[in-house]
C-alpha positions in Angstrom: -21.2 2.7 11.0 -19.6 -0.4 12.6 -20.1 -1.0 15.9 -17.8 -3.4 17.8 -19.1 -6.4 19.7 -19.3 -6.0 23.4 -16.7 -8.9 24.0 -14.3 -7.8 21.6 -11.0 -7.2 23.5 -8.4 -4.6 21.8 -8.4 -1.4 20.6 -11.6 0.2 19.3 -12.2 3.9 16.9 -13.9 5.0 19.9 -11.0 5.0 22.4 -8.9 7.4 20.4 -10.5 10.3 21.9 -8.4 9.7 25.2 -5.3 9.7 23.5 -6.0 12.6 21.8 -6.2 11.3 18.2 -9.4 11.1 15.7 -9.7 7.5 13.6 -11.0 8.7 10.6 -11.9 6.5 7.2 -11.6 8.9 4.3 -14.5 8.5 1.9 -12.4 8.4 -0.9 -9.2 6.7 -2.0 -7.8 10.1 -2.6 -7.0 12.0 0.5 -6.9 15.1 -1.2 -10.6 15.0 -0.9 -10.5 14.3 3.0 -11.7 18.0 5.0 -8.6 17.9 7.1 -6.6 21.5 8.0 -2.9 22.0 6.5 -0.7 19.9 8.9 -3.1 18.5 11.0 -1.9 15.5 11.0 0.5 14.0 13.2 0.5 10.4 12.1 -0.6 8.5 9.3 -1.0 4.7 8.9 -2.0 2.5 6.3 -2.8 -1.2 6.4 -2.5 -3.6 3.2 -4.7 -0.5 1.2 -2.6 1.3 -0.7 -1.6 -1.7 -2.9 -5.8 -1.6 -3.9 -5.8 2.0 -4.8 -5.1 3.2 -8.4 -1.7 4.6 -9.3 -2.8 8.5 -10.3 -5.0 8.5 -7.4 -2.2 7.3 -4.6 0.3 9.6 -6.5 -2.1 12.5 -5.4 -2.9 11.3 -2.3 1.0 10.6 -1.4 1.7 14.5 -2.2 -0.8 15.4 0.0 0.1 13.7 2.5 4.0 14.9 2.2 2.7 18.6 1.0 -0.1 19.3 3.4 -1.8 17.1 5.9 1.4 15.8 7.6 3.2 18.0 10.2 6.3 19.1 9.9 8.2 16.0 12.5 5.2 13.6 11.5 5.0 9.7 10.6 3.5 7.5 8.9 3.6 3.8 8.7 2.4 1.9 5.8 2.3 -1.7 4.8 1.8 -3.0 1.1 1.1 -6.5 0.0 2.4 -6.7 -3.5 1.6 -10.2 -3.9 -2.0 -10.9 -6.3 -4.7 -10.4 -4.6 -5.9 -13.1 -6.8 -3.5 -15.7 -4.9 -4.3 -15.3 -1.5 -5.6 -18.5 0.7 -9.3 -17.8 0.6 -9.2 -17.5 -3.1 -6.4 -19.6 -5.2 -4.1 -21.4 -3.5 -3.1 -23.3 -6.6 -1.5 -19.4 -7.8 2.2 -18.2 -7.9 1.6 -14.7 -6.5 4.0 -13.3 -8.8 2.6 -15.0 -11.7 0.9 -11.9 -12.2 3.5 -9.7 -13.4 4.0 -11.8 -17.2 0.4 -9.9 -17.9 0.3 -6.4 -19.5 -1.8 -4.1 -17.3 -4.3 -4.6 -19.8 -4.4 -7.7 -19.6 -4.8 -8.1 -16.3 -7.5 -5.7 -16.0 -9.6 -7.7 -18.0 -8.6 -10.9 -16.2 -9.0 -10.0 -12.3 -12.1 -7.7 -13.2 -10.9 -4.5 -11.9 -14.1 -2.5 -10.7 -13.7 -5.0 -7.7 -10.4 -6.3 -7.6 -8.2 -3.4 -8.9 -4.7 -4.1 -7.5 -2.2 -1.4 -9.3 0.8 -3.5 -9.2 3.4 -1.2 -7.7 6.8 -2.9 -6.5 8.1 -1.7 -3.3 10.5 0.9 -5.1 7.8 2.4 -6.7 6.0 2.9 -3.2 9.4 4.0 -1.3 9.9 6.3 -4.6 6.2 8.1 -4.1 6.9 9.2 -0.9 10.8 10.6 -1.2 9.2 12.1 -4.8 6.5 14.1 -1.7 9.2 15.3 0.2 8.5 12.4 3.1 12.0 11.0 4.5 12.2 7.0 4.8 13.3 5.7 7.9 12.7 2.0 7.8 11.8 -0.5 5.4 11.1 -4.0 6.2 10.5 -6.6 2.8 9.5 -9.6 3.4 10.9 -12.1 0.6 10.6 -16.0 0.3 14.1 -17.3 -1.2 11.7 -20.1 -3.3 10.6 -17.1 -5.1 13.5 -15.3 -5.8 14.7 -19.0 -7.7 11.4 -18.9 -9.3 10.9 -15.2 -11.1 13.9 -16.1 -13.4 11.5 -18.6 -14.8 8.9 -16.6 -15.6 8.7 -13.5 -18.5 7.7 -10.7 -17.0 5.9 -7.9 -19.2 7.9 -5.3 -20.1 6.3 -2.8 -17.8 8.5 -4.6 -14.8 11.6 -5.7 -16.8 13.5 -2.9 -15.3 13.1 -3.8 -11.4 15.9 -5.8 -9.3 14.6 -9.3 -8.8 14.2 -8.9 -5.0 12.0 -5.8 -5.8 9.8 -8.1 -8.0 9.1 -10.7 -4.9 8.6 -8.6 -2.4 5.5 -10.4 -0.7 5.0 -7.3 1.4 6.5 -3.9 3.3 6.3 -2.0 5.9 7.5 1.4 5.5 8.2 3.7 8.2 8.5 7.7 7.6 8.9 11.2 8.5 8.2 14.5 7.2 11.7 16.5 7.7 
């Protein structure tokens, strides 16, 4: 385990005890396999990870989430970075992080070696769509679009598995999405 420099500043795992809260990590992406009682949970927040984790996987863990861990009145927060991972500044600069989508899934397996690099590709509709699809009500959605990009998708053949998505949904760069269990 990780233990936080002395001089860091901020909040640390270790203070959650006095706000009556446990930080956990699950040790799998699937938190079906997390040891955590029926509605135990009163908030659940995600940071640029669910993006990484693959799609039959997060569909499981979603419907947990929205069928058994959350309580009934509970949140959670999540944000996605839908951009390729491949594309970020400490890797390729010289990359359209959308140039991604004109590869089959396939493809792009092979090319971005997924063991290590597995990015599943969701837009943000498919994300919102998982959660209502678990019985989790969305209350806020923030996108974060660059107009440059919405000019540039029409440029670019995308594979058929995202020809049926609204443009906007394509370039999303990232979301935050804020929900409830009804």
């Amino acid at each position: 385990m990780l233990k936080p420099s002395p001089e860091r500043r901020g909040f640390q795992p270790s203070q959650t005890g006095t706000m009556n809260c446990r930080y956990l990590i699950a040790p799998s992406c699937r938190l079906d396999r997390c040891r955590l009682s029926p509605e135990s949970v009163s908030f659940f927040y995600s940071e640029s990870v669910i993006q990484r984790v693959p799609t039959k996987d997060l569909e499981a863990s979603v419907q947990h989430l929205g069928t058994q861990l959350l309580k009934p009145g509970g949140a959670f927060f999540v944000r996605t970075d839908q951009k390729d991972i491949h594309a970020q500044d400490h890797v390729d600069t010289s990359l359209w992080p959308f140039e991604y989508l004109k590869y089959s899934d396939r493809m792009y397996d092979f090319l971005s070696s997924e063991k290590l690099n597995y990015q599943n590709r969701l837009r943000e509709s498919d994300f919102v769509r998982l959660f209502q699809d678990s019985d989790l009500e969305i209350v806020r959605i923030h996108s974060s679009l660059f107009e440059e990009d919405l000019d540039r998708i029409d440029r670019l053949k995308v594979d058929a598995r995202f020809q049926g998505y609204e443009k906007e949904d394509l370039v999303t760069r990232a979301s935050r999405i804020v929900g409830r269990k009804p």
